[in-house]
TIKOLDREN-20294 format. One record per atom (N, C-alpha, C, O): residue in one letter; residue number from 1; x, y, z; atom name. Coordinates in steps of 0.02 Angstrom, whole numbers, plus 50000, padded with zeros to 5 digits. Example, Ala and Ser with C-alpha at 12.3 -4.5 7.8 and 13.67 -1.06 7.14 Angstrom:
<sites>
 r   k    xx    yy    zz  a
 A   1 50660 49716 50390  N
 A   1 50615 49775 50390 CA
 A   1 50660 49835 50390  C
 A   1 50712 49834 50423  O
 S   2 50642 49888 50354  N
 S   2 50684 49947 50357 CA
 S   2 50645 50002 50394  C
 S   2 50670 50057 50402  O
</sites>
This chain:
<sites>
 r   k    xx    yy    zz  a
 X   1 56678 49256 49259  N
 X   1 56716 49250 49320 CA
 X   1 56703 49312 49363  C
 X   1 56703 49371 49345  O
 X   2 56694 49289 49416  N
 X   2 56689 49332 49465 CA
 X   2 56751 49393 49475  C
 X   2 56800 49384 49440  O
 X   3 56751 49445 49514  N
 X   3 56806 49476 49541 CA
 X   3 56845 49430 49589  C
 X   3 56903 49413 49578  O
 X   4 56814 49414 49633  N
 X   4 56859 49365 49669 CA
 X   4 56878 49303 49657  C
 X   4 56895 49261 49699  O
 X   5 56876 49292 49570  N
 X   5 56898 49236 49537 CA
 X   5 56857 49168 49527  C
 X   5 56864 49121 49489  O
 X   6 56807 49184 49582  N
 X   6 56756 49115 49572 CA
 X   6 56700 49129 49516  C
 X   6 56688 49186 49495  O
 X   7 56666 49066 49493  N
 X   7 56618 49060 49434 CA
 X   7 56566 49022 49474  C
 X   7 56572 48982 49521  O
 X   8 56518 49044 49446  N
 X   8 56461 49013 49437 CA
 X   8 56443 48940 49413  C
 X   8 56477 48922 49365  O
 X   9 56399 48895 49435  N
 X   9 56420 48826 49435 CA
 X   9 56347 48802 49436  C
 X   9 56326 48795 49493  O
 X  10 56311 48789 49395  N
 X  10 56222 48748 49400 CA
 X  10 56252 48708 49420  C
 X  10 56313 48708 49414  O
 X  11 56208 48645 49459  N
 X  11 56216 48579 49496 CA
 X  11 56164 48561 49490  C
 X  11 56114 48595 49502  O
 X  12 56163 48511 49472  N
 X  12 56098 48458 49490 CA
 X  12 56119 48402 49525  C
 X  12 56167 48371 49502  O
 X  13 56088 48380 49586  N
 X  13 56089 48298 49622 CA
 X  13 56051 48272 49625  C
 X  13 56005 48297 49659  O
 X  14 56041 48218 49601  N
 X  14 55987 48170 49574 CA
 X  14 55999 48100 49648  C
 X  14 56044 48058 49649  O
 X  15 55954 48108 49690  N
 X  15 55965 48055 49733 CA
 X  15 55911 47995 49733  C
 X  15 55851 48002 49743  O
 X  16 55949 47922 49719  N
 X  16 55916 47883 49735 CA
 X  16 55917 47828 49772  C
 X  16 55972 47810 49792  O
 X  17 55835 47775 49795  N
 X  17 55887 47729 49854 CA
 X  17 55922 47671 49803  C
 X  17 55897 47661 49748  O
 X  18 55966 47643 49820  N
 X  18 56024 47611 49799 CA
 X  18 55959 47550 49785  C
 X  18 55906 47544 49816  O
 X  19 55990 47504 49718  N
 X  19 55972 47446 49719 CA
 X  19 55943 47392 49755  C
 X  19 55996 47360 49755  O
 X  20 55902 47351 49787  N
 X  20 55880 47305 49848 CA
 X  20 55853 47350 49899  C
 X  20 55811 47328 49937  O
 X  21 55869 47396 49903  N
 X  21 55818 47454 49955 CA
 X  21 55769 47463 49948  C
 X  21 55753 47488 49894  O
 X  22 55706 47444 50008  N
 X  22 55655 47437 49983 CA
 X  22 55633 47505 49978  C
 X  22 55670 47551 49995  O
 X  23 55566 47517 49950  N
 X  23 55547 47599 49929 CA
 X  23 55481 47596 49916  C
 X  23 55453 47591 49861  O
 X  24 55460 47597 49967  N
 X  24 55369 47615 50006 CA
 X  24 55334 47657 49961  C
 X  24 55281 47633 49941  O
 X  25 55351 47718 49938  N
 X  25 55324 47756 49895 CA
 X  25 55320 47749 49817  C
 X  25 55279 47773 49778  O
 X  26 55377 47705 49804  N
 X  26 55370 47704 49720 CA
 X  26 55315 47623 49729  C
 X  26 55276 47606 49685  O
 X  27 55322 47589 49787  N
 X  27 55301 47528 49787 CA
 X  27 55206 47562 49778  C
 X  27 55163 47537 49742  O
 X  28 55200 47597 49805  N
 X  28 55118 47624 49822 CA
 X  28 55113 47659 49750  C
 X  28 55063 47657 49714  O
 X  29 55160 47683 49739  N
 X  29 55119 47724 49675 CA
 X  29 55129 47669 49611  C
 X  29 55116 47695 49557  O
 X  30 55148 47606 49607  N
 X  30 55159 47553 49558 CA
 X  30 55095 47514 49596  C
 X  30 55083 47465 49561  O
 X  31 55060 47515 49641  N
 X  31 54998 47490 49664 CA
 X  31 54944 47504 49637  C
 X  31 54899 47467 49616  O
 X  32 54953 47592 49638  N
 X  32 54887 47628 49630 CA
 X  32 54879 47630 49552  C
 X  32 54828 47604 49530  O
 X  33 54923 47658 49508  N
 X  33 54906 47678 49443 CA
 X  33 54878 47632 49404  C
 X  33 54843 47656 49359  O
 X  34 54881 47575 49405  N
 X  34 54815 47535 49375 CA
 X  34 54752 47526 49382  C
 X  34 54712 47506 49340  O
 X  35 54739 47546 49452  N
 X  35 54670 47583 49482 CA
 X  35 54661 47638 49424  C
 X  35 54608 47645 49393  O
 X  36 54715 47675 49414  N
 X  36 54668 47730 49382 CA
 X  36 54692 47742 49309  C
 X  36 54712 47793 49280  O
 X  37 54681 47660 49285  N
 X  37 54684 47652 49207 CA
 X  37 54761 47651 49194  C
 X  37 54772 47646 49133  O
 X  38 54803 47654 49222  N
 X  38 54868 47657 49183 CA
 X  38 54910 47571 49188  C
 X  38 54946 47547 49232  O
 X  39 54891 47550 49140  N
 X  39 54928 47476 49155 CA
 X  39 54992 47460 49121  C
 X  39 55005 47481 49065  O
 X  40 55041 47412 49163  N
 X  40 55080 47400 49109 CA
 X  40 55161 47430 49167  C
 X  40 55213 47398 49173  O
 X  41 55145 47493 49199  N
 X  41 55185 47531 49230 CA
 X  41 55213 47467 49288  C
 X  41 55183 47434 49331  O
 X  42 55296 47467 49263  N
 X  42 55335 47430 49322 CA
 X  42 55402 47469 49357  C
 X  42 55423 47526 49348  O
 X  43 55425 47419 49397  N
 X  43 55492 47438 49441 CA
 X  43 55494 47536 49451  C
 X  43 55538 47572 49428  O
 X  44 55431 47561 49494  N
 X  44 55433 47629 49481 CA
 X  44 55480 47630 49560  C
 X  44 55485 47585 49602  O
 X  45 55502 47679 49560  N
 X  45 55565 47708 49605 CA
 X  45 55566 47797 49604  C
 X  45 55565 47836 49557  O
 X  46 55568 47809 49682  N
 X  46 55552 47863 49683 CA
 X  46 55605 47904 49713  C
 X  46 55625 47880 49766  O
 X  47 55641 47974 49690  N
 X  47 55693 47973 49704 CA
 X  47 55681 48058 49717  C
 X  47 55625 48079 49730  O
 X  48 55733 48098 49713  N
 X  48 55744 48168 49737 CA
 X  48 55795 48199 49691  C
 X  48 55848 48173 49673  O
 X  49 55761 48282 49667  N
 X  49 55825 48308 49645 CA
 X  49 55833 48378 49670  C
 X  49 55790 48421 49676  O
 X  50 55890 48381 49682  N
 X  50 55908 48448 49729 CA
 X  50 55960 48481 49649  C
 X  50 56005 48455 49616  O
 X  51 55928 48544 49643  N
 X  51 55952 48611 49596 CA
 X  51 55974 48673 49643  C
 X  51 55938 48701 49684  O
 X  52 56046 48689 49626  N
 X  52 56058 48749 49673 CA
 X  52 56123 48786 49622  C
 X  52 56134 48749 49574  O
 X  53 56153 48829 49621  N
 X  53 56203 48884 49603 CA
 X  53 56245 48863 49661  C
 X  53 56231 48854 49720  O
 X  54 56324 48855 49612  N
 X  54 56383 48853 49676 CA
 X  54 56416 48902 49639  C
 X  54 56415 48912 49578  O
 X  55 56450 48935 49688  N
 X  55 56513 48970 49672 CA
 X  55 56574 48947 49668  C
 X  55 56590 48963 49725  O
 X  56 56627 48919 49644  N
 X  56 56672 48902 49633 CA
 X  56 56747 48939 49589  C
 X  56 56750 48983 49546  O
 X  57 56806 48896 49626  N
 X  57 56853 48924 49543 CA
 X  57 56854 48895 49497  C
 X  57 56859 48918 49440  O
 X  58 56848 48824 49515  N
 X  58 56845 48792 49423 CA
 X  58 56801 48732 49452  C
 X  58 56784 48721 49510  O
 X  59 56786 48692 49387  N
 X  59 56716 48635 49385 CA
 X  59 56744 48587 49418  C
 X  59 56706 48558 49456  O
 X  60 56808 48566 49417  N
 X  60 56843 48513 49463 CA
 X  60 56814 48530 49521  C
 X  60 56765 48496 49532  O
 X  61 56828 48579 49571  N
 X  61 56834 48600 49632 CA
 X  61 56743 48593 49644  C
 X  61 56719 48561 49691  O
 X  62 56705 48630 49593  N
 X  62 56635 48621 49593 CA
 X  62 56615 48549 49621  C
 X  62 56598 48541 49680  O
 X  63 56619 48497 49575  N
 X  63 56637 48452 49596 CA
 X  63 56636 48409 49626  C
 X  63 56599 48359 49625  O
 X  64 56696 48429 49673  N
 X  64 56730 48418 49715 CA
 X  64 56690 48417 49796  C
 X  64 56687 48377 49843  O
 X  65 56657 48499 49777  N
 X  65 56642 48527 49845 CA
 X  65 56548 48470 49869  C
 X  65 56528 48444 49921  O
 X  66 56515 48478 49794  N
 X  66 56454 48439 49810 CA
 X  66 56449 48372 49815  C
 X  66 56399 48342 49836  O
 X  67 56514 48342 49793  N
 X  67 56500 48249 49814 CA
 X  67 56511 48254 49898  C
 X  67 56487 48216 49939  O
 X  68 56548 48304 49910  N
 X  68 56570 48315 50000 CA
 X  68 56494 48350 50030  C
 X  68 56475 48343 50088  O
 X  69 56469 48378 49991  N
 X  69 56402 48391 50032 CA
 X  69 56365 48344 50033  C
 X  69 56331 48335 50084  O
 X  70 56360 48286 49963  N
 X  70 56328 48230 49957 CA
 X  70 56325 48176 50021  C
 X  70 56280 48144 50049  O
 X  71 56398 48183 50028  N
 X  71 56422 48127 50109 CA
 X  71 56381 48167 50158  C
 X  71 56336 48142 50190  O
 X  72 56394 48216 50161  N
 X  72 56376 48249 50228 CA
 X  72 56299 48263 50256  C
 X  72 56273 48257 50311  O
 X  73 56272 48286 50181  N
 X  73 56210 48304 50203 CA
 X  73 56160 48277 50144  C
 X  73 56110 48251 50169  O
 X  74 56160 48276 50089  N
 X  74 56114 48298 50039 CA
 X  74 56090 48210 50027  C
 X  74 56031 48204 50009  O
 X  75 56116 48167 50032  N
 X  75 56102 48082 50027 CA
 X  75 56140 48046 50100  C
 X  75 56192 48065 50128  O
 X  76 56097 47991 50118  N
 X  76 56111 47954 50144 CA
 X  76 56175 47893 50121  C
 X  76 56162 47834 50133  O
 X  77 56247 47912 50086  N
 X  77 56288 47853 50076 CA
 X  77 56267 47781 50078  C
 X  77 56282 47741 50033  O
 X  78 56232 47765 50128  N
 X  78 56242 47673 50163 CA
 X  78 56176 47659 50104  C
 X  78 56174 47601 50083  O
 X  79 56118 47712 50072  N
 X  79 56068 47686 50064 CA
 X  79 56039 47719 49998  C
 X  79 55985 47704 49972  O
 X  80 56088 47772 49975  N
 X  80 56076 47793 49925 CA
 X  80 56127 47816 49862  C
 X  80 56183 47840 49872  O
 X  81 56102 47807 49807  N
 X  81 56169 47852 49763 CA
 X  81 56148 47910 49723  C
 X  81 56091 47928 49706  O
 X  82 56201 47935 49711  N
 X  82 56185 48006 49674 CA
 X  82 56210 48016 49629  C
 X  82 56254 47977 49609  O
 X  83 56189 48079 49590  N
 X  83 56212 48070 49515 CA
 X  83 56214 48154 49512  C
 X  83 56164 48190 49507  O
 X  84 56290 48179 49517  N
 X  84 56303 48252 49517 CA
 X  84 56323 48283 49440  C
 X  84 56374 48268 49409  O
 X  85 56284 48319 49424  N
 X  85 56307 48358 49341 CA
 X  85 56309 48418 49385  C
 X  85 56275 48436 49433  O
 X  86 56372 48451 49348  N
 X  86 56394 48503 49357 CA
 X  86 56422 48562 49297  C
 X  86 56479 48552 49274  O
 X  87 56377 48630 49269  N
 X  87 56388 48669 49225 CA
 X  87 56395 48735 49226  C
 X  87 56360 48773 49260  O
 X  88 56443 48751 49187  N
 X  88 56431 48836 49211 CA
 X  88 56359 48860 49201  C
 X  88 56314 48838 49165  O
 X  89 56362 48919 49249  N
 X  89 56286 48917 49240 CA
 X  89 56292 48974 49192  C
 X  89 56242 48997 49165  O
</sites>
């Protein structure tokens, strides 16, 4: 714990597009890899993960604070979901 009471907090956000969304890039790279010998490879989906350090007072609030960054900035809501783990770091 910090002096000013907050802790340290690893995060990982794992963003992906939601179910029925189409997805241009996992669609091209499930095109190509049999071109170059890999067969067999299906339903590939291509997604994003954002790693950062929060400061917080407790893992609730941790939390708390990145599903609100999730809305705001870090995923698109209408078109994507996310998947937030949160640990002391």
């Amino acid at each position: 714990m910090w002096h000013d009471g907050t802790m340290e907090f690893a995060v990982r956000v794992t963003v992906k597009l939601r179910e029925g969304i189409a997805d241009p890039q996992g669609a091209t790279i499930e095109r190509s890899l049999p071109a170059l010998g890999y067969d067999g490879v299906s339903r590939v989906s291509v997604g994003k993960v954002i790693d950062f350090t929060l400061a917080a007072t407790d893992e609730a609030s941790a939390k708390s604070e990145v599903h609100e960054m999730c809305e705001k900035f870090l995923a698109n809501p209408v078109i994507e979901d996310v998947v937030v783990e949160v640990a002391p770091a």
